[in-house]
C-alpha positions in Angstrom: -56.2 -20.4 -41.5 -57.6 -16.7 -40.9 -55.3 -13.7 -41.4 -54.7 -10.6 -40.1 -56.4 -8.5 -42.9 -59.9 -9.1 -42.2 -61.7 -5.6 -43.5 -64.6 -5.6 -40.9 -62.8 -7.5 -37.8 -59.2 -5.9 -38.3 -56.6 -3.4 -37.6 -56.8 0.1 -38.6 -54.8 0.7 -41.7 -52.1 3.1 -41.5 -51.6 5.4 -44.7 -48.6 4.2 -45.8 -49.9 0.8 -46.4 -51.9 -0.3 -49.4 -53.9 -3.2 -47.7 -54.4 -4.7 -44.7 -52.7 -7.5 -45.7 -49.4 -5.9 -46.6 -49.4 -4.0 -43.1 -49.4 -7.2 -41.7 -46.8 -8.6 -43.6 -44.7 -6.1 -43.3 -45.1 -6.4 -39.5 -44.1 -10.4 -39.5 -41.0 -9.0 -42.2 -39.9 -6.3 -39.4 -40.0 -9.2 -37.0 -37.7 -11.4 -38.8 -35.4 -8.8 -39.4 -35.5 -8.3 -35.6 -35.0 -12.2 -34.7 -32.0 -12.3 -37.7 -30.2 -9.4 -35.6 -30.6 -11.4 -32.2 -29.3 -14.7 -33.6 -26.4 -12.4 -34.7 -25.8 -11.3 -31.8 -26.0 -14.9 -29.8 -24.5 -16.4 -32.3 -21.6 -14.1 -32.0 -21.0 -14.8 -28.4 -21.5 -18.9 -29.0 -18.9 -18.8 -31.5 -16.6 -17.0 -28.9 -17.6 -19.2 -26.6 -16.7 -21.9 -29.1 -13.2 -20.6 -29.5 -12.3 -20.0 -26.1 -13.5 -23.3 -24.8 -11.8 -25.1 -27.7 -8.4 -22.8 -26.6 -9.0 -23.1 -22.7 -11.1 -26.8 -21.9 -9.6 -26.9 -18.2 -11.9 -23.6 -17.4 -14.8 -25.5 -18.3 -14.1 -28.7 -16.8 -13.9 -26.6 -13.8 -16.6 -24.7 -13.9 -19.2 -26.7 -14.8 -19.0 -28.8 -11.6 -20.5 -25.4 -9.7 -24.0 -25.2 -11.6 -26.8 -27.1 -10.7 -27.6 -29.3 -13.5 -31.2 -30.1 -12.3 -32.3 -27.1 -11.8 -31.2 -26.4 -15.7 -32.8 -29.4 -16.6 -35.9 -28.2 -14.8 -36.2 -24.4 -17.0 -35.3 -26.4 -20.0 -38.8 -28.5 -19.8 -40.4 -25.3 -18.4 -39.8 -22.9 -21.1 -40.5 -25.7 -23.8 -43.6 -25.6 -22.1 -44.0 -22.0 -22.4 -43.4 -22.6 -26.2 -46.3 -24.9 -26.6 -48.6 -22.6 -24.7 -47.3 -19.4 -26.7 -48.1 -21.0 -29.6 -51.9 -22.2 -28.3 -52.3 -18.3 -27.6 -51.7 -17.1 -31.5 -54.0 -20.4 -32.8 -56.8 -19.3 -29.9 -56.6 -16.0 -31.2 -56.9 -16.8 -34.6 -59.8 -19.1 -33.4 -61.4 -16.1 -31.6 -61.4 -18.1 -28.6 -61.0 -15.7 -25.7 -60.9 -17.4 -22.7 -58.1 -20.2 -24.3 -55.9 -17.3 -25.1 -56.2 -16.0 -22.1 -55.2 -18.8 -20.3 -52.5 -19.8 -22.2 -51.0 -16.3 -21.7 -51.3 -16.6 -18.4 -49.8 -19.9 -18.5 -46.9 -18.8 -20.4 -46.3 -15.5 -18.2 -46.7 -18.2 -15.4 -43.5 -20.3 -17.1 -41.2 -16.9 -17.6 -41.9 -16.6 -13.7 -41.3 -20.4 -12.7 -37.9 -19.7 -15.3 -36.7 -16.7 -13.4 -37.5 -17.5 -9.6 -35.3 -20.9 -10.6 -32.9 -18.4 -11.8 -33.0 -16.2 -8.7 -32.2 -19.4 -7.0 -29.2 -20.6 -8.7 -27.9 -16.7 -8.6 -28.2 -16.4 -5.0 -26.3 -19.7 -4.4 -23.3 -18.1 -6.3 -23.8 -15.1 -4.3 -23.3 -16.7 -1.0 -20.3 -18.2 -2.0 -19.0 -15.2 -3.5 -18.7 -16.8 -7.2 -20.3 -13.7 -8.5 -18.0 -11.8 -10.9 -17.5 -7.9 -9.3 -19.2 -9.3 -6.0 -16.6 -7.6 -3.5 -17.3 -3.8 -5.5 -20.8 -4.6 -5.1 -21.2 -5.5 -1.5 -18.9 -2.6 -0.6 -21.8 -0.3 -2.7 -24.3 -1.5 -0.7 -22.5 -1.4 2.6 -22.6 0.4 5.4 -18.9 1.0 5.0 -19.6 3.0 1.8 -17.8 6.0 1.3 -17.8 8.0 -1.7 -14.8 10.6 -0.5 -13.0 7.3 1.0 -11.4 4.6 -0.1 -10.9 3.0 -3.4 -13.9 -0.1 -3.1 -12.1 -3.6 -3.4 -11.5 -4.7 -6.8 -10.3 -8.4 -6.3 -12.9 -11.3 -7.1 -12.7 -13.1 -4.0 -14.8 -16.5 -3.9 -15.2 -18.6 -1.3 -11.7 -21.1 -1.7 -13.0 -23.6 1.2 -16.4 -24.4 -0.6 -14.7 -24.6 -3.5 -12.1 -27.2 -2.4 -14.9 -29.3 -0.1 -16.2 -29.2 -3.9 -13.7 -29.8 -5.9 -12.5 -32.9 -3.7 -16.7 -34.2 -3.3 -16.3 -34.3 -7.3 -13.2 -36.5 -7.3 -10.3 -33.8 -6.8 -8.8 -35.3 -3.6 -5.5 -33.6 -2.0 -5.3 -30.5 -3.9 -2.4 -28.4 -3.0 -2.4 -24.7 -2.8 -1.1 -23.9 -6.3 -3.6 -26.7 -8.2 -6.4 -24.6 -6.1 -5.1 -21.5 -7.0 -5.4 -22.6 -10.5 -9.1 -23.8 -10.0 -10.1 -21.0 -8.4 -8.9 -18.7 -11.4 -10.6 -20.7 -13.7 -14.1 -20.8 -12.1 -13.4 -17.1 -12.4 -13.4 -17.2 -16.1 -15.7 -19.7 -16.1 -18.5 -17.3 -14.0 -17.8 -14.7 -16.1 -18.8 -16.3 -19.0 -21.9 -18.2 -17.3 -23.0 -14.5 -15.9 -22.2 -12.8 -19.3 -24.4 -15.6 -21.7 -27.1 -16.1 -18.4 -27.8 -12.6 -17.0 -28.3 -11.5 -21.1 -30.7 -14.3 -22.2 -32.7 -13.4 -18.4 -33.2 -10.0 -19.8 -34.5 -11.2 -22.6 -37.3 -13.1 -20.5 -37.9 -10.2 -18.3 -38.5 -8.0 -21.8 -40.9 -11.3 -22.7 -42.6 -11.0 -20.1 -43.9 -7.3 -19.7 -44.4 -7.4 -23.3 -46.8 -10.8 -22.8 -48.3 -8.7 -19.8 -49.4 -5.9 -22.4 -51.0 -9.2 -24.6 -52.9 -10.5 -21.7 -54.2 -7.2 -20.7 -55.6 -6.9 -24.1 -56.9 -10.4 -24.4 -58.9 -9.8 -21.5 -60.8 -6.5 -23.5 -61.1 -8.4 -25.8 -58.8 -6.9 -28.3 -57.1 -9.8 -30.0 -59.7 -11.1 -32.5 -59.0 -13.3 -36.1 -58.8 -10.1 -37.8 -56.7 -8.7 -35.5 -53.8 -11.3 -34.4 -50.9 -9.5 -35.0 -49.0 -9.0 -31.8 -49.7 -12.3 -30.5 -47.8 -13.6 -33.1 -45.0 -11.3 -33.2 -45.0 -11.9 -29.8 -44.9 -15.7 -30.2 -42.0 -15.2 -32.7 -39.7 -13.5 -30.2 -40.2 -16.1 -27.1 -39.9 -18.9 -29.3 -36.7 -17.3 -30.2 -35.8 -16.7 -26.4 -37.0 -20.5 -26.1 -34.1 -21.6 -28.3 -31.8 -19.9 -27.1 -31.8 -21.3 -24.1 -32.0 -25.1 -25.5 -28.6 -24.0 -26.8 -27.3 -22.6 -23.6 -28.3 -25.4 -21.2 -26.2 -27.6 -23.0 -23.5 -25.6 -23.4 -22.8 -24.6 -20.0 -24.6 -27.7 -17.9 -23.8 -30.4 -19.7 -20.8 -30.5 -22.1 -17.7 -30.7 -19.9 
């Protein structure tokens, strides 16, 4: 397999390197090091997640029956799509093979987008029904009723209670009274919170992906990405495969235990 310290077809060397092939270690080290401290930081909020579900099971058996489990299903298959393609770019570029690392990037920029317009989608469903944690201060931001000398904006989460009881009672929950809804409705609360919290932070993650994969493709289309010269395609690859798997743990989590 080539590597990135080819002396004619490679990097320039900065000064505090000895070789090319430490600078490009060093780089794949740095990486790691990055990756270590974003597994920290997931794994911090799954074990939370792990506590408080073990503590609170009823918010979860709630909640879950609000997300749309196919469409889940659908961004699992398309981001481990995204991962075989990633990983095609950093072997074409090793291979020198232009046009296939192009195209690969292309496709795997195509699957970030096909990931977050499915996201877009399952937000704006929760929108409309007003499951979105903070939604009432939002809409009164962007209202015409906005008034920054006025009153104080509303501060109550206020979710849609008859779509959630024609819901609740479609999955099985038949003659709810008042209080038992009550108690439903608080729990979706915590439940979207947590959903929005582990969701909104792994999209950001994509979005970051994504420009970052932009900047690859731009280059792969000068022609700067070359056997000698790989470097950033595979740090690259590193990262999404690490956005990747944290998502294989998240679907799971929220869709499909209940």
């Amino acid at each position: 397999m080539p590597h990135d310290h080819d002396q004619t077809d490679g990097p320039p060397l900065a000064h505090h390197f000895d070789s090319l092939q430490q600078q490009f270690d060093s780089a794949r080290l740095g990486m790691w090091i990055f990756l270590v401290t974003e597994i920290l930081f997931f794994g911090g909020l799954f074990c939370a997640y792990a506590v408080y579900r073990a503590n609170h099971p009823a918010v979860f058996v709630d909640g879950h029956h609000f997300l749309q489990t196919p469409l889940g299903a659908f961004n699992t298959c398309v981001l481990l799509l995204s991962s075989l393609t990633m990983a095609w770019s950093v072997r074409a570029a090793q291979l020198r093979r232009r046009g296939t690392l192009v195209a690969m990037l292309g496709a795997t920029i195509l699957c970030g987008l096909v990931f977050m317009g499915v996201k877009a989608v399952e937000y704006r469903h929760k929108w409309e029904h007003r499951l979105v944690p903070g939604q009432a201060r939002l809409q009164y931001w962007f209202s015409d009723e906005h008034d920054p000398n006025g009153v104080e904006p509303p501060k109550e989460f206020l979710p849609d209670r008859e779509y959630i009881r024609e819901h609740l009672e479609a999955a099985g929950y038949t003659d709810l009274t008042d209080e038992q809804l009550d108690r439903r409705v608080a729990n979706l609360r915590t439940f979207m919170a947590i959903y929005f919290s582990l969701t909104v932070l792994h999209a950001l993650h994509v979005l970051i992906g994504l420009g970052v994969l932009t900047w690859l493709l731009l280059g792969a289309t000068r022609g700067r990405w070359t056997s000698g010269h790989f470097t950033p395609v595979d740090l690259v690859g590193l990262y999404w495969h690490l956005v990747d798997l944290i998502w294989i743990y998240l679907f799971p989590l929220l869709y499909l235990i209940h």
